[in-house]
MIDOSE-1310 file (N, C-alpha, C; in nm, 2 decimals, decimal comma, always signed):
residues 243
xxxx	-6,83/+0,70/+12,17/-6,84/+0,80/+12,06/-6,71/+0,80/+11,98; -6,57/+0,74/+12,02/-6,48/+0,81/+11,99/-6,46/+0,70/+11,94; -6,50/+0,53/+11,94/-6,46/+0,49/+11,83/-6,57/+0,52/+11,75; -6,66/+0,53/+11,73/-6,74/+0,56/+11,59/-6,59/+0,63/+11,52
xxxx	-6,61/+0,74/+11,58/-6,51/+0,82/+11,49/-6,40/+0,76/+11,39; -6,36/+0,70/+11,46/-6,21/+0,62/+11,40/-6,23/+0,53/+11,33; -6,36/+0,50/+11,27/-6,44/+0,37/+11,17/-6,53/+0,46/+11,07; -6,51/+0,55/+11,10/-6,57/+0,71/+11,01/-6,49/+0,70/+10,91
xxxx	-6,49/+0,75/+10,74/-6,39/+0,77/+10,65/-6,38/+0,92/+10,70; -6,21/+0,95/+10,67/-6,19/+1,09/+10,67/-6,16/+1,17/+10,52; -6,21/+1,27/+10,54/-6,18/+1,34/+10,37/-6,13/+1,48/+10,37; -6,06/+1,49/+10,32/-6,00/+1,66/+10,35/-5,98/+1,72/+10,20
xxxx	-6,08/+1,80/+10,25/-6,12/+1,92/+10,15/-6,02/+2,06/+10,17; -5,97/+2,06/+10,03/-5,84/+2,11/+9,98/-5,94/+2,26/+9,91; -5,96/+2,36/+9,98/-5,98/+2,47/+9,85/-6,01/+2,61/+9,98; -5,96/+2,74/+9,89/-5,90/+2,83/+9,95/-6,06/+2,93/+9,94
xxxx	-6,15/+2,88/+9,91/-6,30/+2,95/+9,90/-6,36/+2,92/+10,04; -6,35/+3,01/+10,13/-6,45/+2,96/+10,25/-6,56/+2,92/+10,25; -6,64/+2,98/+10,18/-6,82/+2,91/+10,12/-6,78/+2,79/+10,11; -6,78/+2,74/+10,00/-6,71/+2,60/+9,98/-6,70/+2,49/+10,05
xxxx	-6,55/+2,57/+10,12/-6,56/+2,43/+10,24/-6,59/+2,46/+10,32; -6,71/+2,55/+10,34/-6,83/+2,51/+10,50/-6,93/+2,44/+10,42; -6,97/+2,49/+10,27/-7,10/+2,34/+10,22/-7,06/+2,20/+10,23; -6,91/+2,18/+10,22/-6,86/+2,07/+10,20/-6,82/+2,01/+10,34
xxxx	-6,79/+2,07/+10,44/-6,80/+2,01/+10,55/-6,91/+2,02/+10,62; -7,02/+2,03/+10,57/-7,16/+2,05/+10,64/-7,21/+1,94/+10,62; -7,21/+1,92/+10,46/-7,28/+1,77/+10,42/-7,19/+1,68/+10,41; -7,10/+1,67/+10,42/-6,98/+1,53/+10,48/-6,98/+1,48/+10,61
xxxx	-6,99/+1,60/+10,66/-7,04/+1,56/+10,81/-7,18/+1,48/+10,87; -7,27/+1,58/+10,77/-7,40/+1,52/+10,76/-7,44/+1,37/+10,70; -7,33/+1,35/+10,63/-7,32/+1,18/+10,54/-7,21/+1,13/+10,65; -7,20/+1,17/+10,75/-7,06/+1,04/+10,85/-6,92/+1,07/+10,86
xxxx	-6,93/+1,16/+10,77/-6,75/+1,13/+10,73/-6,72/+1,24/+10,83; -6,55/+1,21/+10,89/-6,47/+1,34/+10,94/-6,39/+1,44/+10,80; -6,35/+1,55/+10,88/-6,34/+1,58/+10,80/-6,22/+1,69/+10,84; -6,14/+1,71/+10,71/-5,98/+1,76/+10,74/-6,03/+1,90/+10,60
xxxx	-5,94/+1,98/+10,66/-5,94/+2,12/+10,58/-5,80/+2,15/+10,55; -5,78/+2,20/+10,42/-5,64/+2,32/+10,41/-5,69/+2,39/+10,29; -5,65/+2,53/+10,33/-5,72/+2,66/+10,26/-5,56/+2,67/+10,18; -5,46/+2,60/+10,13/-5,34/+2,65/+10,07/-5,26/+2,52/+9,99
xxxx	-5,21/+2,50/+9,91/-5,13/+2,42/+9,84/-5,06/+2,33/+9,94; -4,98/+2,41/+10,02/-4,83/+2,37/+10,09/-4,92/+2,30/+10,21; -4,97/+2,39/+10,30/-5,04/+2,34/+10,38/-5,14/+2,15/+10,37; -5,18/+2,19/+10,26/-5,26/+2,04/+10,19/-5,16/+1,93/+10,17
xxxx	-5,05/+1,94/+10,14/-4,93/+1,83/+10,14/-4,91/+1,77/+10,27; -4,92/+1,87/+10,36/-4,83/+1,86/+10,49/-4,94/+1,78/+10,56; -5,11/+1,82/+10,57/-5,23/+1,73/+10,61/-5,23/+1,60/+10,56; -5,22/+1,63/+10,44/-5,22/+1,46/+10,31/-5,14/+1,35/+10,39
xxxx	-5,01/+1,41/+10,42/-4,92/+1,33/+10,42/-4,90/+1,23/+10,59; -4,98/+1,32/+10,64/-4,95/+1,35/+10,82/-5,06/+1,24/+10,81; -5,23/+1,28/+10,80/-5,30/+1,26/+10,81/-5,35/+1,13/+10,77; -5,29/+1,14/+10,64/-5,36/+1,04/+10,55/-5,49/+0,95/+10,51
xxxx	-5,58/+1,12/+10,49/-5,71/+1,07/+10,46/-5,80/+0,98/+10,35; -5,89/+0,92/+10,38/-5,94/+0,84/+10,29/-5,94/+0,90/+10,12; -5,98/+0,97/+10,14/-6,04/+1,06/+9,98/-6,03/+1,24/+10,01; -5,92/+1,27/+9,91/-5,92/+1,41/+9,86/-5,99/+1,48/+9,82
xxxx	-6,08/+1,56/+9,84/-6,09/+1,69/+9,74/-6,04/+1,84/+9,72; -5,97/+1,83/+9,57/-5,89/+1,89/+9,54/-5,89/+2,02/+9,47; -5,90/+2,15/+9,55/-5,96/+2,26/+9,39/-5,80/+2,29/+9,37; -5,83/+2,37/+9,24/-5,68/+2,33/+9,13/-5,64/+2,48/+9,14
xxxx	-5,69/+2,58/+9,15/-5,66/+2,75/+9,17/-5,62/+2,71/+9,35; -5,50/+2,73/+9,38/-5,49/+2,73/+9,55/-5,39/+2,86/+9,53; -5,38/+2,91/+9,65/-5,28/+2,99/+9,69/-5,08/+2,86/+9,71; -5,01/+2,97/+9,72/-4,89/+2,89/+9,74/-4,83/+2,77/+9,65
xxxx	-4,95/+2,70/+9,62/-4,88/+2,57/+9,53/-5,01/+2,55/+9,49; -5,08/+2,51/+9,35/-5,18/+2,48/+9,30/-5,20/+2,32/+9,29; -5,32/+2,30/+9,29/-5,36/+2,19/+9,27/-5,32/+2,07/+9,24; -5,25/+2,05/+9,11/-5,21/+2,01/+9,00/-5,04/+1,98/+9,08
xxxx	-4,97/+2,02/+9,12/-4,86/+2,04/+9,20/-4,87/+1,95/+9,31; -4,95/+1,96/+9,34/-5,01/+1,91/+9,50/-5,01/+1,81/+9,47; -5,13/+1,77/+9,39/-5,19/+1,60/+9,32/-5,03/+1,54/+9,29; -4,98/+1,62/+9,22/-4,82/+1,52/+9,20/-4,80/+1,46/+9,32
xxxx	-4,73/+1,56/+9,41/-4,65/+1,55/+9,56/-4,69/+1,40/+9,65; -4,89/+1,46/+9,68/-4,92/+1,38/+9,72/-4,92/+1,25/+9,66; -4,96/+1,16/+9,54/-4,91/+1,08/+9,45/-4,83/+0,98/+9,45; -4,75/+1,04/+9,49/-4,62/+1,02/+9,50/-4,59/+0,92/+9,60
xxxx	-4,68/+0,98/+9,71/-4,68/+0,92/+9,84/-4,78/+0,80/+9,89; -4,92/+0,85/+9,87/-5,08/+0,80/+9,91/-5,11/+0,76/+9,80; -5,19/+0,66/+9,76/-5,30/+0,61/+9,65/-5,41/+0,57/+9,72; -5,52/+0,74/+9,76/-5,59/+0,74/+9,80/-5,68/+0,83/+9,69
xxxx	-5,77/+0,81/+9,68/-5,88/+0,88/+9,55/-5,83/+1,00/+9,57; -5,84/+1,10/+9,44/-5,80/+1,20/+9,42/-5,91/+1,29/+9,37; -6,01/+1,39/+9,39/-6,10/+1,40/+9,29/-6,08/+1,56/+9,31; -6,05/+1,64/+9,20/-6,00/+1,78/+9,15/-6,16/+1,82/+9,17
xxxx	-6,13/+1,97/+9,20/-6,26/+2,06/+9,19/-6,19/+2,19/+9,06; -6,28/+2,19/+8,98/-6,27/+2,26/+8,89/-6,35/+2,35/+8,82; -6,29/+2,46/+8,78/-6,40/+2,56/+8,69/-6,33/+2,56/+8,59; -6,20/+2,47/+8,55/-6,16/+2,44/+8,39/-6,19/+2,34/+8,33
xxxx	-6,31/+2,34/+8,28/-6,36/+2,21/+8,21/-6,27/+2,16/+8,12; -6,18/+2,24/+8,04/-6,18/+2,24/+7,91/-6,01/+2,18/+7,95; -5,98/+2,15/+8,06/-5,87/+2,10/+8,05/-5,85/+1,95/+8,15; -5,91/+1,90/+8,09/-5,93/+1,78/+8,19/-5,80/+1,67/+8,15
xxxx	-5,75/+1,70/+8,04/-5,60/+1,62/+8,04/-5,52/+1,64/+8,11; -5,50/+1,80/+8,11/-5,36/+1,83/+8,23/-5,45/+1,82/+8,37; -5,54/+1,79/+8,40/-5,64/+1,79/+8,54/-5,56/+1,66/+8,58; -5,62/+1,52/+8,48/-5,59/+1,42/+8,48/-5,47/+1,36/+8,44
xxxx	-5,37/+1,46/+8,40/-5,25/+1,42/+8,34/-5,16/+1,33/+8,39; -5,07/+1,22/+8,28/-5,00/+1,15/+8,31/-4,93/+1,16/+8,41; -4,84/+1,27/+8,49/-4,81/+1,25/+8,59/-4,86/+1,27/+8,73; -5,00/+1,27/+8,70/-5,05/+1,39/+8,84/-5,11/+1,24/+8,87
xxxx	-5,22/+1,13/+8,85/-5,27/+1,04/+8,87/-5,40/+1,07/+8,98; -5,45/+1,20/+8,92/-5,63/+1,23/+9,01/-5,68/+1,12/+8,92; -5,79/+1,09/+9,05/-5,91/+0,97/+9,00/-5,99/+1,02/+8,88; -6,04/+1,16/+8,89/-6,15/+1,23/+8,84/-6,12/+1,39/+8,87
xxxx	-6,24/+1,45/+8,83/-6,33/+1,61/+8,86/-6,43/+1,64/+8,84; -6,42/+1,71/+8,91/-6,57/+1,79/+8,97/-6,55/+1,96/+8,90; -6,67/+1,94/+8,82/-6,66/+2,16/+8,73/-6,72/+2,22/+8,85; -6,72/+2,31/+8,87/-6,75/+2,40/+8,97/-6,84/+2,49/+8,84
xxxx	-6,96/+2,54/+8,94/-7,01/+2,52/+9,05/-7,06/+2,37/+9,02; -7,07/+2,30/+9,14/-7,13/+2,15/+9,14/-7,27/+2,14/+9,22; -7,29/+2,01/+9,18/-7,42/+1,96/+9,25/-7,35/+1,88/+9,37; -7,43/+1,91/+9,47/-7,37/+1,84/+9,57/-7,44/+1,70/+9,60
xxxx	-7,55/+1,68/+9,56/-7,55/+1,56/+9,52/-7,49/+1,43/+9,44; -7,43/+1,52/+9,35/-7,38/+1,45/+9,21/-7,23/+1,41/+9,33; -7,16/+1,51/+9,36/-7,04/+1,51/+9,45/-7,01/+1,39/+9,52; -7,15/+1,37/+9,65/-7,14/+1,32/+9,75/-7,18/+1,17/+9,67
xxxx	-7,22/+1,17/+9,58/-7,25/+1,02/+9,50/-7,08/+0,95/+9,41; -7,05/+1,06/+9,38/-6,93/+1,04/+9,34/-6,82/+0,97/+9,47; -6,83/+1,05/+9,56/-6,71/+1,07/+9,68/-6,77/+0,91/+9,74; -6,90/+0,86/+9,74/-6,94/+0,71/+9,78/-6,89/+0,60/+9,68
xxxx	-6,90/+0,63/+9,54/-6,86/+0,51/+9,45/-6,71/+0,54/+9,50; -6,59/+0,63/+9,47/-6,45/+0,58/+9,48/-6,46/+0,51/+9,64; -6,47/+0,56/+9,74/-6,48/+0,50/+9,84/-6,49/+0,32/+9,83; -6,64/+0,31/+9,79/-6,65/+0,20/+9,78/-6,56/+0,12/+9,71
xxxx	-6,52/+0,17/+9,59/-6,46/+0,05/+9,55/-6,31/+0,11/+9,59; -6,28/+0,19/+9,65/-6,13/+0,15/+9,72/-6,15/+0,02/+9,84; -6,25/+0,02/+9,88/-6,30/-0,09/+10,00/-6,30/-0,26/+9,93; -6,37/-0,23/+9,82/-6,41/-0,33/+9,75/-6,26/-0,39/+9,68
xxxx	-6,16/-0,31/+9,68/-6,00/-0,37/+9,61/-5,95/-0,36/+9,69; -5,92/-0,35/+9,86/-5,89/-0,43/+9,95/-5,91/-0,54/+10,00; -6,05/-0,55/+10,00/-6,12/-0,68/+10,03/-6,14/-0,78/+9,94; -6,08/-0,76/+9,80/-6,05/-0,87/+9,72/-5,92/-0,90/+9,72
xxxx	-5,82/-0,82/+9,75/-5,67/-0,84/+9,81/-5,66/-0,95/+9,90; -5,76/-0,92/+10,05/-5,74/-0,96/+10,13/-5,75/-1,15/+10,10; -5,89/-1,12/+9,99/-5,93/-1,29/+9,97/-5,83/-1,35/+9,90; -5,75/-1,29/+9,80/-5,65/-1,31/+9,74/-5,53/-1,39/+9,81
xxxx	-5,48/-1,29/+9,93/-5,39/-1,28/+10,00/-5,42/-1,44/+10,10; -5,55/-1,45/+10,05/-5,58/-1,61/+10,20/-5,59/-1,72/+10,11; -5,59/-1,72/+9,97/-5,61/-1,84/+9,88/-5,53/-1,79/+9,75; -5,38/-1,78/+9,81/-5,30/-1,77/+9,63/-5,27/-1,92/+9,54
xxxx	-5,34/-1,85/+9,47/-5,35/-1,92/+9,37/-5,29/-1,89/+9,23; -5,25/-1,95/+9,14/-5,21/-1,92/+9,00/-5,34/-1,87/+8,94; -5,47/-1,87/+8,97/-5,58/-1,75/+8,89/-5,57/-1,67/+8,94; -5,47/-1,59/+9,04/-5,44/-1,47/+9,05/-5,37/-1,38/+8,96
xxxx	-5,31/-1,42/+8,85/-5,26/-1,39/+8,72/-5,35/-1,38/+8,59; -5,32/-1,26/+8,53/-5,37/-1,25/+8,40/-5,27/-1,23/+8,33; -5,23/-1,32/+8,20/-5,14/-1,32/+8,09/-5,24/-1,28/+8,00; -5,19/-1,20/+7,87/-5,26/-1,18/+7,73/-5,16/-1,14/+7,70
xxxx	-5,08/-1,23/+7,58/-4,95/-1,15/+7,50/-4,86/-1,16/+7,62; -4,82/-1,02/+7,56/-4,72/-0,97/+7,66/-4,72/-0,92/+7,78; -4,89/-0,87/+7,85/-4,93/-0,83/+7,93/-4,89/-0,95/+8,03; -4,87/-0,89/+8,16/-4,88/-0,99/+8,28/-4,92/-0,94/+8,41
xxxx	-5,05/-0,91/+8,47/-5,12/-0,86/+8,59/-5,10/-0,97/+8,72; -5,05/-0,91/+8,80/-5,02/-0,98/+8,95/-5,16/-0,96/+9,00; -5,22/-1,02/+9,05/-5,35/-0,92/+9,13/-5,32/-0,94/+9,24; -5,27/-1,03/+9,30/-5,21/-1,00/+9,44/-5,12/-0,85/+9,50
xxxx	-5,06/-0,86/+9,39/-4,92/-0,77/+9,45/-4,99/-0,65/+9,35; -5,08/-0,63/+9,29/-5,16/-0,51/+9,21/-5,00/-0,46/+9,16; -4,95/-0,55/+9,01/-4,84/-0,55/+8,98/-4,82/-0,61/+8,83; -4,80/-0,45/+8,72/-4,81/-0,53/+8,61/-4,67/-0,51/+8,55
xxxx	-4,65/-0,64/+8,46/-4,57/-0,62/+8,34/-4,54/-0,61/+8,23; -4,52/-0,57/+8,12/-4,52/-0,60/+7,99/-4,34/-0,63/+7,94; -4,35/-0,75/+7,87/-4,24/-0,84/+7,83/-4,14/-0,85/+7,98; -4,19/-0,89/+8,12/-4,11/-0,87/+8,21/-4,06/-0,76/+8,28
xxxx	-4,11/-0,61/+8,20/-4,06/-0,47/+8,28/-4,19/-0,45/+8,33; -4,18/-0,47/+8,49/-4,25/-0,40/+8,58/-4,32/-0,24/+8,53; -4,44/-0,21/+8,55/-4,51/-0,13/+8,49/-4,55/-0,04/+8,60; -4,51/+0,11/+8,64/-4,60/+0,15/+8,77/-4,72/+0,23/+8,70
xxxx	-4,86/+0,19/+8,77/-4,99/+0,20/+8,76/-4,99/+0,27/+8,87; -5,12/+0,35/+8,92/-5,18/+0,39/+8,94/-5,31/+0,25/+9,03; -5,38/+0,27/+9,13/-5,48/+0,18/+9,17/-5,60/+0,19/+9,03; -5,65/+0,32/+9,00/-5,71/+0,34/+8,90/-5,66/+0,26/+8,80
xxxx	-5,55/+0,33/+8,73/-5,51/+0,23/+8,63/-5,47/+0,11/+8,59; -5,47/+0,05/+8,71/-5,45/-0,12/+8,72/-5,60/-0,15/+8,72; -5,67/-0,14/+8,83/-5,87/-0,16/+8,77/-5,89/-0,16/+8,64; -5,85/-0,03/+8,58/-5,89/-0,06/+8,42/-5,83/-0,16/+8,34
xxxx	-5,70/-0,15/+8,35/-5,63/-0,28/+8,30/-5,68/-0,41/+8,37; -5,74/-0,44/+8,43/-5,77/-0,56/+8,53/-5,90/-0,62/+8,46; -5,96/-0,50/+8,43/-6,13/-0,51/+8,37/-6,11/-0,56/+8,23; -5,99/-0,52/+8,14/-6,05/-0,56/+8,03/-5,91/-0,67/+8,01
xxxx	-5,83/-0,68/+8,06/-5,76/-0,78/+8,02/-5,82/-0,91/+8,14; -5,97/-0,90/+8,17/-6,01/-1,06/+8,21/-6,10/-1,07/+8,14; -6,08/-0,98/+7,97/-6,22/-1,03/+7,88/-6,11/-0,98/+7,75; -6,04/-1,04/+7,71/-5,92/-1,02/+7,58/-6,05/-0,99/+7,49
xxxx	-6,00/-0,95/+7,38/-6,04/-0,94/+7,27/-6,20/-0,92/+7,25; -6,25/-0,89/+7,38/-6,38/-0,83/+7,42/-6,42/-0,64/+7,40; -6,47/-0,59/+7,31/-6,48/-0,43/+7,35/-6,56/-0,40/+7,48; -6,52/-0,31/+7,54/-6,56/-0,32/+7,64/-6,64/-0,12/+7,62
xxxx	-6,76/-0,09/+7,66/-6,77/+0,06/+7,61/-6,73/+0,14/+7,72; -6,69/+0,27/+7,74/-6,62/+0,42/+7,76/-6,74/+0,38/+7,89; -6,88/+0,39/+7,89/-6,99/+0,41/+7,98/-6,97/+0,26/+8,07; -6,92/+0,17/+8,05/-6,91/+0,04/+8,14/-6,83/+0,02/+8,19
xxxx	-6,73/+0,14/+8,15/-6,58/+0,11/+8,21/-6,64/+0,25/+8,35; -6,69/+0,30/+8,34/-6,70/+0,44/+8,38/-6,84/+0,34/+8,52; -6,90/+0,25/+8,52/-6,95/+0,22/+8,59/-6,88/+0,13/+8,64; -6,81/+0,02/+8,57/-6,76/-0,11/+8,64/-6,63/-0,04/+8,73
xxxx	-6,55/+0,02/+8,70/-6,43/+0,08/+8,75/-6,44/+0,21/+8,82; -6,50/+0,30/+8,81/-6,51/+0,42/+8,89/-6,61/+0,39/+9,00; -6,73/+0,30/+8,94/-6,83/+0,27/+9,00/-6,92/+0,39/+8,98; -6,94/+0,45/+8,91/-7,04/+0,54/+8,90/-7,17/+0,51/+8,76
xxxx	-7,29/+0,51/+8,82/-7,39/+0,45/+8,71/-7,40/+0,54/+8,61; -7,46/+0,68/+8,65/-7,49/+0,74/+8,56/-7,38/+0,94/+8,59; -7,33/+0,93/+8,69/-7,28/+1,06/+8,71/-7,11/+1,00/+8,64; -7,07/+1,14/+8,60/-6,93/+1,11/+8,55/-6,92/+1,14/+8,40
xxxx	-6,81/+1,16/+8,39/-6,77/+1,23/+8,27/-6,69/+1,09/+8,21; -6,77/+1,05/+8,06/-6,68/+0,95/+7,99/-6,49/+0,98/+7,94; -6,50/+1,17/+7,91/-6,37/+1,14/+7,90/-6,30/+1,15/+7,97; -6,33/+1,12/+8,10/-6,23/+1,08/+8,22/-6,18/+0,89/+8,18
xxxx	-6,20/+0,84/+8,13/-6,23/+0,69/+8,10/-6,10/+0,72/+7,98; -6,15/+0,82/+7,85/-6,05/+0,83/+7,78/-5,86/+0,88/+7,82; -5,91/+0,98/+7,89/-5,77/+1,01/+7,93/-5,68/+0,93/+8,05; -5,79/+0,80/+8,09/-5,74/+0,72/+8,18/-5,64/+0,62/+8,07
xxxx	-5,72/+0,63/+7,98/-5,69/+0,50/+7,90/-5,55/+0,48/+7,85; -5,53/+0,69/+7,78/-5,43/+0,79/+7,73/-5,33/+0,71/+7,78; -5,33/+0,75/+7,98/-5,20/+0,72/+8,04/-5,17/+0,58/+8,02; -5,25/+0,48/+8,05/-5,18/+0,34/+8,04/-5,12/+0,34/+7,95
xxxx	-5,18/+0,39/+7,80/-5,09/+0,37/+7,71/-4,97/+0,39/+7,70; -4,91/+0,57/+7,72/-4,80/+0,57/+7,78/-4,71/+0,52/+7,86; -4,77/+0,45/+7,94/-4,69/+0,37/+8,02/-4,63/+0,18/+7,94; -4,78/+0,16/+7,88/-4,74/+0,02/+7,85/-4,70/-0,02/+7,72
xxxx	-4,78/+0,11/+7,63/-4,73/+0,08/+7,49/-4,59/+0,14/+7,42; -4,51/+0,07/+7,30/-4,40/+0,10/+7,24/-4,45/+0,24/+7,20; -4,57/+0,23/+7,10/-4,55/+0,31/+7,05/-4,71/+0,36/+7,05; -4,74/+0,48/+7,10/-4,89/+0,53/+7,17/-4,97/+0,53/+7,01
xxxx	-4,89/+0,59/+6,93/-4,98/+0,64/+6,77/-5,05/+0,54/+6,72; -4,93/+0,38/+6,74/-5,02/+0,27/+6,68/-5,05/+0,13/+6,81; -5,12/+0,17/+6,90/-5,10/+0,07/+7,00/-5,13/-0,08/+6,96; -5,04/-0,19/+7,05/-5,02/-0,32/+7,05/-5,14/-0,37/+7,10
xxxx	-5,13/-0,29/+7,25/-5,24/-0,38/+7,32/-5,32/-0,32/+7,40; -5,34/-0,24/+7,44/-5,50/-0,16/+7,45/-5,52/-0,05/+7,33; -5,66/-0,16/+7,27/-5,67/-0,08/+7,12/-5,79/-0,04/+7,13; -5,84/+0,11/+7,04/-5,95/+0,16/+7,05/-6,01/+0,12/+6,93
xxxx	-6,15/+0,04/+6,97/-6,26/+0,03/+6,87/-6,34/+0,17/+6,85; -6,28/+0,25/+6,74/-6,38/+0,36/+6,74/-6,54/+0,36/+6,73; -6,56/+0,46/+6,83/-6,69/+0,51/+6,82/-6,76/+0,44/+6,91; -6,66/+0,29/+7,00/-6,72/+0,23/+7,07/-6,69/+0,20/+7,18
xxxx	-6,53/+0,21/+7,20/-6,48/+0,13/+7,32/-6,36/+0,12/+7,31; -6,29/+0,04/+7,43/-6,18/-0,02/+7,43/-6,17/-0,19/+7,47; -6,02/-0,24/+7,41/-6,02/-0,39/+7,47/-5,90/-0,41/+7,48; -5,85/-0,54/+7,51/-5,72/-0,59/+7,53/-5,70/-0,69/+7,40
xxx	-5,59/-0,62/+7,33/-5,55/-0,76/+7,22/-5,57/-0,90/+7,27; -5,63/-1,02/+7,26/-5,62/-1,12/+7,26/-5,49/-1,21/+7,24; -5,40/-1,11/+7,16/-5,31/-1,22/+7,09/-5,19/-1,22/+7,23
């Protein structure tokens, strides 16, 4: 019994609502997973960090240290999915913000279906970008590079550059960059990026995709107002300059 356990994902549900996280460790438990609790900001660092569970969930009102604080801290440390529980719709920039690097959110009150479908796509494809590492890592090869322009993706070492300066990503935000610079000058749409990269078909919020996009740019572009190389086709998508 006790190795089942240790082949179980663990997920530790971050929120100071006791209802909450008894539904949420009822039906996690119920779908396989173990499962890790902290009812406080400070406390959720100290588990995160000790523990180092598969997948977060994160509510953003905590006692002691909030959400959004937390998501930095841990960040910092783990690049393990991050997914915010929220009853601020209306702020999903600073949710998702450039320094904090959550995968996603969840509005409160949720469907726990929608949740547990969510909490299966990141998983998965956290599995699915080890296990193409791994094949990587047994047959390097020079197609383990993507050049476009100035861009230059390691996919081995999950390691980008632009003109030679090392670029720190995010696992999220290297997938996105990964997806559309192996199709240059391809639009790629908000809804394809939101299935091919989050892995989610139809649950999920497209401007999670936008504000994903926001940060790369800050990171990669000179200048965000008129970008070089992830450019937006309005009304339809995103791509990688070609040139």
């Amino acid at each position: 019994m006790e190795d089942n356990n240790e082949n179980k994902k663990t997920i530790l549900i971050v929120d100071d609502e006791k209802p909450i996280v008894e539904i949420l460790v009822y039906n996690l438990q119920k779908e396989g997973y173990n499962t890790l609790e902290a009812n406080d900001g400070i406390s959720a660092v100290d588990i995160a960090l000790s523990k180092k569970p598969d997948l977060i969930l994160l509510d953003i009102m905590l006692p002691k240290l909030d959400g959004l604080a937390v998501c930095k801290k841990i960040r910092h440390v783990l690049n393990v999915p991050i997914l915010m529980l929220t009853a601020k719709d209306e702020e999903i920039d600073k949710i998702l913000g450039l320094e904090l690097g959550a995968d996603d959110y969840v509005t409160k009150p949720f469907s726990v279906r929608e949740l547990m479908a969510r909490i299966k796509a990141n998983l998965r494809k956290v599995e699915a970008t080890i296990e193409q590492k791994d094949k990587n890592d047994e047959n390097e090869t020079e197609e383990n590079k993507i050049v476009v322009g100035d861009l230059a993706l390691d996919l081995d070492k999950f390691e980008v550059k632009v003109k030679d300066k090392v670029i720190d990503l995010t696992l999220r935000e290297f997938e996105v960059l990964k997806y559309l610079a192996g199709q240059p000058g391809q639009v790629v749409t908000r809804e394809n990026l939101l299935e091919k990269v989050w892995g989610y078909e139809y649950y999920g919020d497209i401007r999670t995709v936008d504000v994903t996009v926001r940060r790369i740019r800050e990171k990669i572009e000179k200048d965000t107002s008129a970008p070089k190389i992830l450019i937006t086709k309005r009304g339809v998508g995103y791509y990688i300059a070609s040139k």
